[in-house]
C-alpha positions as CSV (number, residue, x, y, z in Angstrom):
1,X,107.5,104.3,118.2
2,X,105.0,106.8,117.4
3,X,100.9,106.3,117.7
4,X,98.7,105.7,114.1
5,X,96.9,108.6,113.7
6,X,93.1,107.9,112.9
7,X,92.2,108.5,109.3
8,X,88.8,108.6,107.9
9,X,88.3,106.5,104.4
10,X,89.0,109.8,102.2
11,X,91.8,110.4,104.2
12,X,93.5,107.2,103.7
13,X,92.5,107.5,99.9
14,X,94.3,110.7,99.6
15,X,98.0,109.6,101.5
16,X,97.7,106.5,99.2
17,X,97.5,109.1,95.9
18,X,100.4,111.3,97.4
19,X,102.6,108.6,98.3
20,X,102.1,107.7,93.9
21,X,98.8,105.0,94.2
22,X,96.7,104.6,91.6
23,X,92.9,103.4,91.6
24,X,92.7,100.5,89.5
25,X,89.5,99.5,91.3
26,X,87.0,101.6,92.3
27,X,83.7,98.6,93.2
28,X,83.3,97.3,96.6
29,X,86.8,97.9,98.4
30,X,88.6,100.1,96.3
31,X,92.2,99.0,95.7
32,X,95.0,101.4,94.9
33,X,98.2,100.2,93.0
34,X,101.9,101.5,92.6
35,X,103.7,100.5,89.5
36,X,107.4,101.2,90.8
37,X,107.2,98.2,93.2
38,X,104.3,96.2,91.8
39,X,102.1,96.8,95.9
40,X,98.6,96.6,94.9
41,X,96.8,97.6,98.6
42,X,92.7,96.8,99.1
43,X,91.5,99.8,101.2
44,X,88.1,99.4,102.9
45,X,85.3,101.9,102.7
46,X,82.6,101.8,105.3
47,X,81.4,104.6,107.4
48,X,83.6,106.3,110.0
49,X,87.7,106.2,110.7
50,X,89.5,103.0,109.6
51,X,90.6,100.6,112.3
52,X,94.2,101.1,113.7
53,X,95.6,97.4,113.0
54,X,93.7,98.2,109.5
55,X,96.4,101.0,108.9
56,X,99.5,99.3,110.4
57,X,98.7,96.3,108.0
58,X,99.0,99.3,105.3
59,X,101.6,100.7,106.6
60,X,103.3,97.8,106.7
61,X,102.5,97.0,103.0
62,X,103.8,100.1,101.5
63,X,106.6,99.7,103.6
64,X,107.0,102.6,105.4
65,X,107.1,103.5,109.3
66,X,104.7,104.9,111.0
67,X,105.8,108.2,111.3
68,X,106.2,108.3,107.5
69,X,102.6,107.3,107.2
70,X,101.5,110.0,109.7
71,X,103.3,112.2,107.8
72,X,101.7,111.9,104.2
């Protein structure tokens, strides 16, 4: 099993919009939604890189491996 890259918050904002997220919130923790399989996923923004279990829980809410998240 491959390592979780560390990903700043703009980072992890711009995987979620490739993999098809929307924004539907944009006050306090932003949350990005996907229609297709009705996932809506609260993403943190404070200073710095998110915390690893942070993007395994993620990960493991949009369903995908790691690799795949790596990968976006």
């Amino acid at each position: 099993m491959s390592r979780l890259v560390r990903v700043s918050y703009r980072e992890l904002a711009a995987k979620l919009r490739r993999a098809g997220y929307v924004e539907i919130r944009t006050t306090r923790h932003p949350v990005y939604y996907l229609e297709a399989k009705n996932i809506t996923i609260p993403v943190p923004h404070h200073p710095g890189d998110v915390p690893i279990g942070t993007l395994r829980a993620i990960a493991r809410e949009m369903d995908v491996s790691v690799d795949e998240f790596n990968d976006l």
